[in-house]
N, C-alpha and C positions, 0 to 999 in steps of 0.2 A: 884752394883756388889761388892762384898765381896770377896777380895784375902787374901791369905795366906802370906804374905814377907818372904822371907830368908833372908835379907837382913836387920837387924835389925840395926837403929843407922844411915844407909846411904843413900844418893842420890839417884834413879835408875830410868832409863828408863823405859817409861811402853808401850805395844806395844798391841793395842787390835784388834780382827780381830774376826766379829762375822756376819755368812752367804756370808761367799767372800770379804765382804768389811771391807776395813782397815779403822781405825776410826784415825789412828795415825795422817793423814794429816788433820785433823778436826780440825779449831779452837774453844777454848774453853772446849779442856780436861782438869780437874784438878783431881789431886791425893791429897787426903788426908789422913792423918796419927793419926790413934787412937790409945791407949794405952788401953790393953786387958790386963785383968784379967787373964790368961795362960801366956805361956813364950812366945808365936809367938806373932806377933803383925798385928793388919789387917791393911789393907789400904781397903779407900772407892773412887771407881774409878766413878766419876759422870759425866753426861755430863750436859751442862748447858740449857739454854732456846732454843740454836740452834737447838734443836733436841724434844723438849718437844710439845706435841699437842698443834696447834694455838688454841686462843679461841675466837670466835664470839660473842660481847654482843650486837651489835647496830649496823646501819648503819645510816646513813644521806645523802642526802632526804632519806627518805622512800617510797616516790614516782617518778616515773619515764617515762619518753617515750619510746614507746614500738622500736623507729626509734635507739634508740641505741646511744654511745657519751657521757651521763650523767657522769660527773664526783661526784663518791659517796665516803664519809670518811666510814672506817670498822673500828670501834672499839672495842677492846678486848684486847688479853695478849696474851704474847709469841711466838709474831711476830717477824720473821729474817731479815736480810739484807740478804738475800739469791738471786743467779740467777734465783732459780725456781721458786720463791715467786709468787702465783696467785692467781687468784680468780677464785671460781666455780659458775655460776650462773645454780642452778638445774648441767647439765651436760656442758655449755659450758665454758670454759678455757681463760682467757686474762689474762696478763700480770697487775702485781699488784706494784706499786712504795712506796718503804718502807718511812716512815716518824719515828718511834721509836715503841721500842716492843710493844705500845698500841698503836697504831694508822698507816693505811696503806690507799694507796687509791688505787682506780683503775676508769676505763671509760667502764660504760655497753656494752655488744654488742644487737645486734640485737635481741630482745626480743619478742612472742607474747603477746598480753594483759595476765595479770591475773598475778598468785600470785606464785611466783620462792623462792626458798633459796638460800644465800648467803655464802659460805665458804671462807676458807682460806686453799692454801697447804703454806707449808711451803718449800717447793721444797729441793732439797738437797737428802741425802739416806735415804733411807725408804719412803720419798715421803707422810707424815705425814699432814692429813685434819682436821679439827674443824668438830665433831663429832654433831654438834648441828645445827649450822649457824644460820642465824637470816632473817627473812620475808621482800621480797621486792616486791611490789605493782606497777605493770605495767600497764600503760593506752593506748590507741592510740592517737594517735597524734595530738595534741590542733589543731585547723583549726581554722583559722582567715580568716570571709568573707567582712570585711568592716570595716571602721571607721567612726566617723561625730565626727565635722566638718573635713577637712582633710587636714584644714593650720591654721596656726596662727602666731604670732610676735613670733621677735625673741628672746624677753625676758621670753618665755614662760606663763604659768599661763592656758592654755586653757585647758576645761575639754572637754575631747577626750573620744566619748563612741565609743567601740569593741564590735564588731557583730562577735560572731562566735560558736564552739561546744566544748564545756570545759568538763574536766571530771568532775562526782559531789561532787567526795573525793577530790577535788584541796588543796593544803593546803595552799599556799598562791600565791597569784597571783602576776604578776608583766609585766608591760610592758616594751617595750627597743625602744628608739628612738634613733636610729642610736648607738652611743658606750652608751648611759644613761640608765640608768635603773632605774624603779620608779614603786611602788607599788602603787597598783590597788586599787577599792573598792571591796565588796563584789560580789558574780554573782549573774545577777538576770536570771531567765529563761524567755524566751519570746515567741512568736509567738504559734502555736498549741502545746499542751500539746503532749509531746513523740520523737517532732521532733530533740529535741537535743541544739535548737537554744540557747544561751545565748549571755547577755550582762555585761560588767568589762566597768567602766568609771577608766582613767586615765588622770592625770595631768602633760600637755605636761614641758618637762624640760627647762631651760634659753639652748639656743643652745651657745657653749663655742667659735664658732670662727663668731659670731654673722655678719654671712655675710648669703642671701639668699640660701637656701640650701632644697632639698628632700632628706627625710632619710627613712630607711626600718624601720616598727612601728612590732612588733613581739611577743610574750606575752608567759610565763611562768604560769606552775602548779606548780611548786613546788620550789616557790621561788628563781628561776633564775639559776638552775641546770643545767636546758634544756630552747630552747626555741622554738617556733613551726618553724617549714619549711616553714610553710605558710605565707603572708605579706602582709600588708598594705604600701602604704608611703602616708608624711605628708611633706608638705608644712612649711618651715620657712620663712615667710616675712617680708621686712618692713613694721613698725607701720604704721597707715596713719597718713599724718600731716595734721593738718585745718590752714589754715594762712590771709583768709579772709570769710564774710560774709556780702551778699549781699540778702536784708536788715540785720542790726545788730538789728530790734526790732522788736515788732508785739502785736499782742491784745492777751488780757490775753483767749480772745475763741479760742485760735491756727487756724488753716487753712492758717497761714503763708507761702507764698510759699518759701524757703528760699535757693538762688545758695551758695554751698559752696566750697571756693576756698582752694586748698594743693596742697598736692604731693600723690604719692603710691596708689591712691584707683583701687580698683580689681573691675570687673564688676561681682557680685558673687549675689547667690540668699539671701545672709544673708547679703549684703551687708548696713548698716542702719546708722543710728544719734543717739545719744544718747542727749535729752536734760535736763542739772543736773543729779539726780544720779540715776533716776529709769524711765525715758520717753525714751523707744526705739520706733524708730519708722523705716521702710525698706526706705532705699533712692533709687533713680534714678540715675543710672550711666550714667557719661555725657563722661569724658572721665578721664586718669591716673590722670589729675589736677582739673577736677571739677566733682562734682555729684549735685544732689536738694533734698533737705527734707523737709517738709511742716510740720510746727512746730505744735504739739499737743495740746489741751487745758492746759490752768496753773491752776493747782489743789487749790494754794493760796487765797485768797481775794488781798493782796497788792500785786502789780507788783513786779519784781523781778528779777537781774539779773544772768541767769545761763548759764554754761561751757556747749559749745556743742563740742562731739567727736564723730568722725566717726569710727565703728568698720566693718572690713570686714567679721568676722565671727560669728555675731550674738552676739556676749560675750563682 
């Protein structure tokens, strides 16, 4: 806006009022003072970014659950600290928490699937939106129907395969065992072609108060933004220990009947021996202190002594 001064030389108050509203209580008026070629001199009356159209270049995820909650970054320029500061998703309105002029966030609301725009008001007078906004991709809601195995030690390491109906633009997976969070493999699709079914293996985490514990197992499209409503839980147990063996030998053609003495074993269908580093074999659950394994052929010519562990979940 270009004024006239009479006021040539001095200080002045400047007081603007345009459509009923007074801009004067607005922070971030500045007056500026040019030097014109005529005898008057103008000032340039500017408002600053407070009032300048937000702009939308990006968001983060880009994908989302259609259940609503997803906390997403909006990236762009000439964003406010303002009370009316929000986001437009297509036409619905929530509340948007400023972090600095390029960067704001907000938490989706309730969305059908498919494909929404994303604005920005800059709230305040005039009530000023991002003329453009940028593409958000809404899925339904990951459904988790199973896991296997569905316990293991409590130093983790177990690979945990998820059964359930993912979306096929997932962009990165991720499971959550109770507070941990750990990225998944790739999906593979399983059972009848159309049915939706997919499988994500993940790798159970060390559990941090390593005392026996079930925790809710939950799984993420888009990198841990959201996570499904739907749930699994998993088993944290003690290791088993072995601490005798009854016989300690046997003939290199296995059929060994062999009672093994510990602590901790589960009477579970995966419950086995492992003899050395690749002979698994299913053991017979006797009770929490003994099970029997009947020792496998030895693959060697020279006899040979090896480490037998008892694993309750197969692994």
């Amino acid at each position: 806006i270009l004024l006239t001064s009479p006021y040539i030389g001095q200080s002045v108050q400047v007081y603007l009022e345009f459509g009923g509203i007074d801009f004067q209580s607005l922070s971030g008026l500045h007056v500026h003072y040019e030097p014109h070629l005529s005898q008057d001199e103008l000032f340039r009356i500017s408002l600053n970014d407070s009032h300048s159209t937000p702009l939308v270049q990006s968001i983060e995820p880009k994908l989302v659950g259609s259940n609503g909650g997803s906390s997403i970054r909006v990236l762009g320029d000439h964003f406010v600290n303002s009370r009316g500061l929000t986001c437009v998703f297509d036409s619905v309105v929530v509340p948007a928490r400023y972090i600095s002029p390029q960067e704001l966030r907000c938490h989706t609301p309730r969305i059908a699937p498919g494909t929404v725009t994303v604005n920005v008001v800059n709230g305040g007078p005039g009530e000023l939106m991002s003329k453009m906004g940028a593409k958000l991709s809404v899925f339904a809601d990951v459904s988790l129907t199973s896991i296997e195995p569905k316990f293991g030690p409590l130093r983790g390491g177990t690979l945990v395969s998820v059964v359930g109906t993912f979306h096929p633009k997932c962009e990165v997976m991720m499971c959550r065992f109770g507070s941990s969070v750990v990225q998944s493999s790739v999906i593979h699709t399983i059972g009848a072609v159309g049915d939706g079914a997919s499988t994500v293996t993940c790798i159970s985490p060390s559990l941090a108060s390593q005392s026996p514990e079930i925790v809710k197992v939950e799984v993420s499209c888009n990198g841990g933004a959201d996570f499904s409503e739907s749930f699994a839980t998993f088993s944290y147990t003690t290791p088993a220990q072995v601490t005798a063996l009854v016989p300690s030998h046997g003939g290199v053609r296995g059929g060994t009947r062999v009672l093994v003495e510990g602590d901790h074993f589960m009477n579970s269908s995966e419950l086995a021996c492992m003899f050395g580093a690749d002979s698994l074999v299913l053991a017979t659950f006797v009770s929490r202190n003994q099970l029997i394994c009947v020792s496998p052929p030895w693959t060697s010519i020279s006899p040979a002594s090896v480490n037998l562990e008892v694993t309750l979940n197969g692994q």
